[in-house]
N, C-alpha and C positions, 0 to 999 in steps of 0.2 A: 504494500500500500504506500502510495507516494507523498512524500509531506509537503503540504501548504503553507507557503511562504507569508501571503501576502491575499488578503480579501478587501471588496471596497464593493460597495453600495451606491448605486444609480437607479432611484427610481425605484422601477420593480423587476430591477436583474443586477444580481449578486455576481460579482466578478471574481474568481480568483486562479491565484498564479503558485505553480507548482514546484519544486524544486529540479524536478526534471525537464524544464522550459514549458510542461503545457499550461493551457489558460484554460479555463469554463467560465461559460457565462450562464448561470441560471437563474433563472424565471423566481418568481417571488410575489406571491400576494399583497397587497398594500397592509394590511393588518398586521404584516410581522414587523417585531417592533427590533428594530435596527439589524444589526447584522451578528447570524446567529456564528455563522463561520470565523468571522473577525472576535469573536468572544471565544473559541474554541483553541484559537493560535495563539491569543494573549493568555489563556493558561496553560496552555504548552509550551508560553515562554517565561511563566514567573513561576518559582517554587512557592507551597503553598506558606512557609512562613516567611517569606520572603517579603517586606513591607518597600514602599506603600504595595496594599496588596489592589488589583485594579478593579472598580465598578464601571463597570459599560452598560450605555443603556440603560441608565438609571432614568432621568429627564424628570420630574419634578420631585419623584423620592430619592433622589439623593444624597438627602442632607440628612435625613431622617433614619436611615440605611447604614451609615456612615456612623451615624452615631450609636444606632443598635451595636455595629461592627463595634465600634469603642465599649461596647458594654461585653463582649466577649476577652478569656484569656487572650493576651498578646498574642500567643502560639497557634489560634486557634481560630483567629480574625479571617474568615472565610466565608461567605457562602454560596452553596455550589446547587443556584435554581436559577432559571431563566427568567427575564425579565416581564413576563405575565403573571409571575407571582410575585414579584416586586411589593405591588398597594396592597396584597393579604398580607403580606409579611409587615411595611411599614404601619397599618390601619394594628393588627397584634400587637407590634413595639410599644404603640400609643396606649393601648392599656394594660400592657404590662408595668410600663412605667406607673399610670394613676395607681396601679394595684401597691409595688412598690421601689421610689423612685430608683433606689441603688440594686435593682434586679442584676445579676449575672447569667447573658445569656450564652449557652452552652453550644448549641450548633443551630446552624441552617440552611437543611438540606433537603434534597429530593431524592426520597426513597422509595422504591414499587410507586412509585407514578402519585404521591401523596407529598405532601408539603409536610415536612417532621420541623417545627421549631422543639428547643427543648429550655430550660430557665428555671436558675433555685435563686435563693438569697442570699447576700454577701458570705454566711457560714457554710454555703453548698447542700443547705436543705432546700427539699422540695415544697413549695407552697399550694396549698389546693388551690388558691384562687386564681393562679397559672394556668388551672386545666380552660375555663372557660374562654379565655380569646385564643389560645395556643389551639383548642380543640376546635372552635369557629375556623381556625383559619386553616387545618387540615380541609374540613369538610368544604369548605368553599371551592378548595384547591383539586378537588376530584370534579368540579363542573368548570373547572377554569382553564386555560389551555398556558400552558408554561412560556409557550413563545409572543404570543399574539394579547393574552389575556380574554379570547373570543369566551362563548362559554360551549358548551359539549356536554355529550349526554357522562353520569357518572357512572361508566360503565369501569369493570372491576379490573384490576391490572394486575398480576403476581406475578410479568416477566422481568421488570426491571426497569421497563423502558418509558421515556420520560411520555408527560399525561399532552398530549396532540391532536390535536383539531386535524380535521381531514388535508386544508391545504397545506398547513405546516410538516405533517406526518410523510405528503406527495414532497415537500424537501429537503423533507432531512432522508428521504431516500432516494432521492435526486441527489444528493451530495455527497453520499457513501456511493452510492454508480459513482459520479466522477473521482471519488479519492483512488477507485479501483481501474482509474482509466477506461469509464465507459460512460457514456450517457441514454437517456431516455427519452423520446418523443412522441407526442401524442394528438391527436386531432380527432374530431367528428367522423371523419370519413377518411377514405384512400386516396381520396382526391387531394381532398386539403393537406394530406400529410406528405405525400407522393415529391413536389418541390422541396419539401426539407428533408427528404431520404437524399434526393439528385444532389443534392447543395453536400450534403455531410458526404457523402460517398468521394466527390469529387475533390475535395479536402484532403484525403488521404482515410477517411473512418468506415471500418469494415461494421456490417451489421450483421451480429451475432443472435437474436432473438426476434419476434412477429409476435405478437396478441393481434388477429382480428377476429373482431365475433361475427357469426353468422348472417346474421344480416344485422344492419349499420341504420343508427338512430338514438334517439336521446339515450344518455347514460352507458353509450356501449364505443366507447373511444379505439379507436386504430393505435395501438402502441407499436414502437421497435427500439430495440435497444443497438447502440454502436460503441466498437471500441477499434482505440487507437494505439500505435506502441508510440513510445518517446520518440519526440524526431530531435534529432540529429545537428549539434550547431545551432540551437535554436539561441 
């Protein structure tokens, strides 16, 4: 699998650059909230105790985020959820503090597709009154979509993987095809997709796979996948 150098956001297609000279450009729904690929390289380039540790993508919870982070051990200043669960997490900080100001919070992260904050009191005991916004903000976070913040039905997740609205889901597996040096294309019909097979082909990109369904109409998309090797001098 090839590492990504370098992402950048135009619109609604996500740019990025490979270490082996390839480029992708993919597609992006307007709802996804900054760039999900650009937050994936900035922690595969900072150790997690390594300070300042980066917020991306924060935009109006940030200050608020920042400061929860200040209420975690030094060692410990992380959290590893995407930016649609930002305001459940920041709107939690807010009463945890009225609960009590000097709370210590512990982690926060994204576990089986659920939003886990955790938080005791300055001694490291557990406070019951922690359970209610900490517990609010799990359950919110099973209809909330981790990228986008869209909402989604809360269907039940015990593989691991993080909680995703349909279009976000369509790219973050659009971005694992390109990590693998292949991409995915899709359209209505054979017709409409047929100039972007001519176009990728002519490029140098071989096409390894076909979805088309039986007969062609709402909800039944013409898929193919193509892949490319490293070119050469690039």
């Amino acid at each position: 699998m090839t590492r990504a150098l370098e992402s950048t956001r135009t619109g609604n297609v996500i740019r990025v650059e490979f270490e082996d000279g390839r480029v992708a450009e993919l597609p992006c729904h307007a709802a996804l909230i900054g760039n999900p690929i650009a937050r994936q390289i900035s922690g595969w380039a900072v150790y997690r105790r390594q300070e300042p540790w980066r917020l991306l993508d924060a935009g109006e919870h940030a200050a608020e985020l920042r400061e929860m982070l200040a209420a975690m051990p030094e060692a410990d200043r992380f959290l590893s959820i995407g930016p649609g669960w930002y305001a459940l997490t920041a709107q939690c900080w807010r009463q945890l503090k009225k609960i009590d100001p000097e709370c210590v919070v512990g982690e926060v992260k994204s576990k089986f597709g659920e939003l886990r904050i955790s938080a005791c009191d300055q001694d490291g005991q557990p406070v019951a009154r922690f359970g209610g916004p900490i517990g609010w903000a799990r359950k919110q976070s099973l209809r909330t979509c981790e990228w986008c913040a869209g909402r989604i039905p809360a269907v039940h997740r015990g593989d691991g993987q993080r909680r995703l609205c349909r279009p976000c889901r369509d790219f973050a597996e659009a971005w694992a095809l390109a990590r693998e040096g292949r991409i995915r294309i899709s359209a209505p019909t054979m017709r409409e997709l047929n100039p972007r097979m001519q176009k990728l082909l002519s490029e140098g990109w071989s096409m390894v796979r076909m979805d088309k369904p039986i007969a062609e109409g709402p909800g039944r998309a013409v898929s193919a996948w193509f892949e490319r090797q490293s070119r050469e001098g690039r």
